[in-house]
N, C-alpha and C positions, 0 to 999 in steps of 0.2 A: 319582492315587490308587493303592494300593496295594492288590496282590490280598491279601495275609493279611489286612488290615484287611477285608477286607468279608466273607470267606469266615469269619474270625472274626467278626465278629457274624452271620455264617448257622450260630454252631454248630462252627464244624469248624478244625481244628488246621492251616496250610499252609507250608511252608516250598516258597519261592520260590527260584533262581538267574536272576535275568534275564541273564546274559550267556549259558546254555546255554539259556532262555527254554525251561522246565520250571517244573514246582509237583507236590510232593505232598503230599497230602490227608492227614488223620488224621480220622476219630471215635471218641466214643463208643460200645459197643453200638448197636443199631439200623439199622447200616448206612449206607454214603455212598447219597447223596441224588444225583445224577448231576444230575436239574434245578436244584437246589440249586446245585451246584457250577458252573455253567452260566450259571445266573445272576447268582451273585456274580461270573463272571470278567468277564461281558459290562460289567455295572455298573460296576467296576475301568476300563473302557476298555480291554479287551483281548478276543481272541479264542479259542477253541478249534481244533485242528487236526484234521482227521480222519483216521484212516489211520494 
């Protein structure tokens, strides 16, 4: 599955590089949703890094 597909239907604009295995995020007003984004990545089958 792909992270922009899910992050997009949670709302939010993602441009992916999986060979530099980065994403970033776009919304609307309102502000990024950090659990939001969290969630769609995990759902995707992927992780977040911390740090």
């Amino acid at each position: 599955m792909l992270i922009e597909g899910e992050l997009e239907d949670a709302g939010m604009r993602a441009t992916c590089s999986y060979a530099k295995q980065t994403v970033e995020v776009e919304v609307d007003g309102g502000g990024l949703n950090e659990k939001k984004v969290r969630e769609a990545v995990v759902k995707a089958g992927y992780g977040i890094a911390e740090g």
